[in-house]
C-alpha positions in Angstrom: 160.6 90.2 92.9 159.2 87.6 90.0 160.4 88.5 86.3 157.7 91.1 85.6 158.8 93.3 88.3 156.1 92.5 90.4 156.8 91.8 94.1 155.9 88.3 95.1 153.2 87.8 97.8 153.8 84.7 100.3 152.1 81.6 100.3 149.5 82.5 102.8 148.2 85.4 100.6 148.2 83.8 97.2 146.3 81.1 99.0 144.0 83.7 100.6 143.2 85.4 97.2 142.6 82.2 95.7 140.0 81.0 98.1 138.0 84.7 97.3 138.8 84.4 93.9 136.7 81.1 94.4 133.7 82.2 96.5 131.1 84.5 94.9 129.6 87.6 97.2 126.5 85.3 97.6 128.6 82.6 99.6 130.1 84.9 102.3 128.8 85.8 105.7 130.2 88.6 107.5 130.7 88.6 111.0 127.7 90.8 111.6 125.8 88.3 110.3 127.4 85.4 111.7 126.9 87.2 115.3 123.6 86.9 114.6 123.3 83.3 113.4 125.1 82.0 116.6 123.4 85.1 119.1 126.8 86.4 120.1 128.9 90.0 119.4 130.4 90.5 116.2 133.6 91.1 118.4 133.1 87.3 119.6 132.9 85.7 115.9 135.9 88.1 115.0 137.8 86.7 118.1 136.7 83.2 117.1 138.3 83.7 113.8 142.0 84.9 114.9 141.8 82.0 117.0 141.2 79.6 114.7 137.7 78.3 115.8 136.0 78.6 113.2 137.0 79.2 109.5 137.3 82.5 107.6 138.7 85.1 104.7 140.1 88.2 105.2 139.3 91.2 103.0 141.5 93.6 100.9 140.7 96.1 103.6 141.4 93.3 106.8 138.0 92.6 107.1 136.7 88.6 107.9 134.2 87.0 106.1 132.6 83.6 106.4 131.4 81.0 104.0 128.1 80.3 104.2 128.3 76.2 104.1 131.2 76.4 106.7 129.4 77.9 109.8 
């Protein structure tokens, strides 16, 4: 726990809430959209995403989202 009583998040999310804290609404894809972009199933750009192919955020809620001048 840090000195305000808070508990501490790892590295990985601090990074990951930095990077959203960074990109605005207008910047992010989701992976409907992406689907659609590349002609595949969402389920495919979601797959792509655990697997590291191709770059993306994660929600609060565990969804993925996609920046815009990355894909």
């Amino acid at each position: 726990m840090s000195e305000d009583g808070n508990v501490e998040t790892n590295g990985r999310a601090r990074e990951v809430a930095r990077l959203q804290a960074e990109a605005s609404d207008d910047d992010l894809l989701t992976s409907a959209e992406v689907a659609s972009l590349f002609g595949v199933d969402r389920r495919t750009v979601v797959l792509w995403a655990k697997r590291g192919r191709i770059p993306a955020l994660r929600t609060s809620g565990g969804q993925h989202r996609f920046r815009a001048e990355e894909i």
